[in-house]
Legacy VTK file of the C-alpha trace (Angstrom):
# vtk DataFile Version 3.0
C-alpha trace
ASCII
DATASET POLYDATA
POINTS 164 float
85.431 94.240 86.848
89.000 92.680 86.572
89.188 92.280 90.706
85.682 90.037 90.402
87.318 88.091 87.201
90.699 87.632 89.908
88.913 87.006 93.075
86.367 84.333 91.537
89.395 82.937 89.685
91.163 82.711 93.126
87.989 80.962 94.459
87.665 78.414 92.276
91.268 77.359 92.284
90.636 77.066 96.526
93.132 79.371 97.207
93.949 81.380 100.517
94.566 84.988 100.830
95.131 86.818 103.778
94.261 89.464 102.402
93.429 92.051 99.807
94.720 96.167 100.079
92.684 98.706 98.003
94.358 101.984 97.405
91.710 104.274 96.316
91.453 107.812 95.590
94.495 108.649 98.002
96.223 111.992 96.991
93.678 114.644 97.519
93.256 116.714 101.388
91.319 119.575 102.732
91.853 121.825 105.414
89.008 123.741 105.335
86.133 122.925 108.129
83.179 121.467 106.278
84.984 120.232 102.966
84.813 116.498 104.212
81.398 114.737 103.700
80.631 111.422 104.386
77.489 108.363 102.803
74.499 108.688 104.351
74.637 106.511 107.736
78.428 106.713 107.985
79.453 109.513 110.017
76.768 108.139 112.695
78.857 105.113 113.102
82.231 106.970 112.880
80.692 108.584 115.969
83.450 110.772 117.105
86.110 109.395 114.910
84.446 112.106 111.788
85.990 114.592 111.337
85.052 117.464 109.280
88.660 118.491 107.667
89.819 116.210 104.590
93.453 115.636 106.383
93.468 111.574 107.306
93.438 108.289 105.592
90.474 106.189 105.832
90.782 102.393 106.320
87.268 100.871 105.442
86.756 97.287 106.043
83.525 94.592 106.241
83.246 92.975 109.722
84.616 89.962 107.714
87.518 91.890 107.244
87.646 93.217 110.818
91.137 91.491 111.667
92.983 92.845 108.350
91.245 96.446 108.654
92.948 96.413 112.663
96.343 94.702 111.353
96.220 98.241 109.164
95.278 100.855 110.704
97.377 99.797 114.125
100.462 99.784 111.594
99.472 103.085 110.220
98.683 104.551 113.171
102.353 103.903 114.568
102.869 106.799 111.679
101.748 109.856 113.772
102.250 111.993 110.463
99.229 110.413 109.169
96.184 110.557 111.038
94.004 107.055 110.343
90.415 106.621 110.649
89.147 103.337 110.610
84.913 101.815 110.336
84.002 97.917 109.718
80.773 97.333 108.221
78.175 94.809 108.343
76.745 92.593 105.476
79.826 93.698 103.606
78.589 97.330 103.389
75.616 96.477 101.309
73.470 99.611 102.963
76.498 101.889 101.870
76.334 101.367 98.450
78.953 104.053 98.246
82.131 102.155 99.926
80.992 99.199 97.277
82.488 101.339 94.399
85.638 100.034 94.218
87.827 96.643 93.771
87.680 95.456 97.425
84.225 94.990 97.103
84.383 91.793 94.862
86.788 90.134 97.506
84.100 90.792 100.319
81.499 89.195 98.088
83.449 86.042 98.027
84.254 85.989 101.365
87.860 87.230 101.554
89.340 89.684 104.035
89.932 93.169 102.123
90.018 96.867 102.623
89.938 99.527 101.068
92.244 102.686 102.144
90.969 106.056 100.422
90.752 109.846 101.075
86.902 109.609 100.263
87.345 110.427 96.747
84.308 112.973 95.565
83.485 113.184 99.786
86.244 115.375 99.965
87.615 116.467 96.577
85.999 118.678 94.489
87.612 117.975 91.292
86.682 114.140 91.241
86.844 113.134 88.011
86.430 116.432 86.054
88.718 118.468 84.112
89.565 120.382 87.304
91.295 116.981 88.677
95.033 117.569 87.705
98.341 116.839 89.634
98.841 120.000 91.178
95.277 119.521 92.860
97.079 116.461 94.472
98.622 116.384 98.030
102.159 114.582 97.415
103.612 115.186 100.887
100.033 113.293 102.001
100.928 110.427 99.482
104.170 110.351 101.069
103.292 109.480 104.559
100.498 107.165 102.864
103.692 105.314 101.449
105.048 105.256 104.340
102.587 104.035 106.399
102.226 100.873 103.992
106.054 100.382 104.074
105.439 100.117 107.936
102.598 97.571 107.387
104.301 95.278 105.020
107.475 95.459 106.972
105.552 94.319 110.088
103.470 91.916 108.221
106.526 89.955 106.960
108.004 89.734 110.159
104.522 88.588 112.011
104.765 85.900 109.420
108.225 84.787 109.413
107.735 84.395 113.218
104.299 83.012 113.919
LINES 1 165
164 0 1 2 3 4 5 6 7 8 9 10 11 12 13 14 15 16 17 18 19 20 21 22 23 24 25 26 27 28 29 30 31 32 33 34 35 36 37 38 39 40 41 42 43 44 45 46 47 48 49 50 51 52 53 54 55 56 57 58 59 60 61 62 63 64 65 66 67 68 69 70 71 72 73 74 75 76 77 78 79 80 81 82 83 84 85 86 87 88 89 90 91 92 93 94 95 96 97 98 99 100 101 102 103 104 105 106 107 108 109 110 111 112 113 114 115 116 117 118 119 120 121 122 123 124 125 126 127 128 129 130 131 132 133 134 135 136 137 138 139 140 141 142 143 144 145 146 147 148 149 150 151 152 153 154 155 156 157 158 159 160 161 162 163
């Protein structure tokens, strides 16, 4: 995987990161009840946060990356066009194999703060990576507010640091 190639590179050259933002899988919604699924042992610790519509963002984060994942998802949430749901996990989500599957995963491993912001990918979309998955399956107006959510973040992130 290219991110493990980067993120061992960046660990062996000592460098710092504050942090490392995953976009995956984040065009496709669902408005039907049901049509949002969830890994085994997740929607337990969402608690009341699942939902069972395909209509949010998810912000997924390892307890290491607790202060990044809030630094997020308070940024997005101040985008009430976009609703946010947000779970850390322990031992960098080694019992949820299924969060693993994507480039954040090799910056928890080395002990950098990452997340990874998705729509669930084949939790919620049907067409995941079949011949069914096509552009006008996508959700633009979704991606939109996803944009502008991360504008938000990055705009507040550059002030926080330019006034610590």
């Amino acid at each position: 995987m290219g991110s493990r190639v980067h993120a061992e590179r960046l660990k062996r050259r000592g460098e710092r990161l504050h942090g490392m933002l995953c976009l995956e899988m984040v065009g496709y919604t669902c408005g039907e009840p049901g049509c949002q699924g969830y890994p085994p042992l997740v929607k337990p610790l969402l608690g009341s946060q699942a939902r069972d519509v395909g209509d949010y963002i998810a912000i997924v984060g390892s307890t290491g990356s607790a202060a990044l994942s809030r630094e997020v998802a308070s940024s997005f949430r101040s985008n009430p066009e976009l609703p946010v749901l947000k779970l850390n996990l322990p031992l960098r989500g080694l019992f949820v194999p299924q969060v693993r599957q994507s480039d954040h995963s090799s910056f928890w491993d080395l002990g950098y703060s990452a997340v990874m912001i998705t729509d669930t990918a084949y939790y919620r979309n049907p067409h995941y990576h079949r011949a069914t998955d096509r552009m006008e399956t996508l959700d633009f107006e979704f991606m939109a507010r996803l944009v502008e959510s991360l504008v938000r973040f990055f705009s507040g992130y550059g002030r926080k640091e330019a006034n610590p």
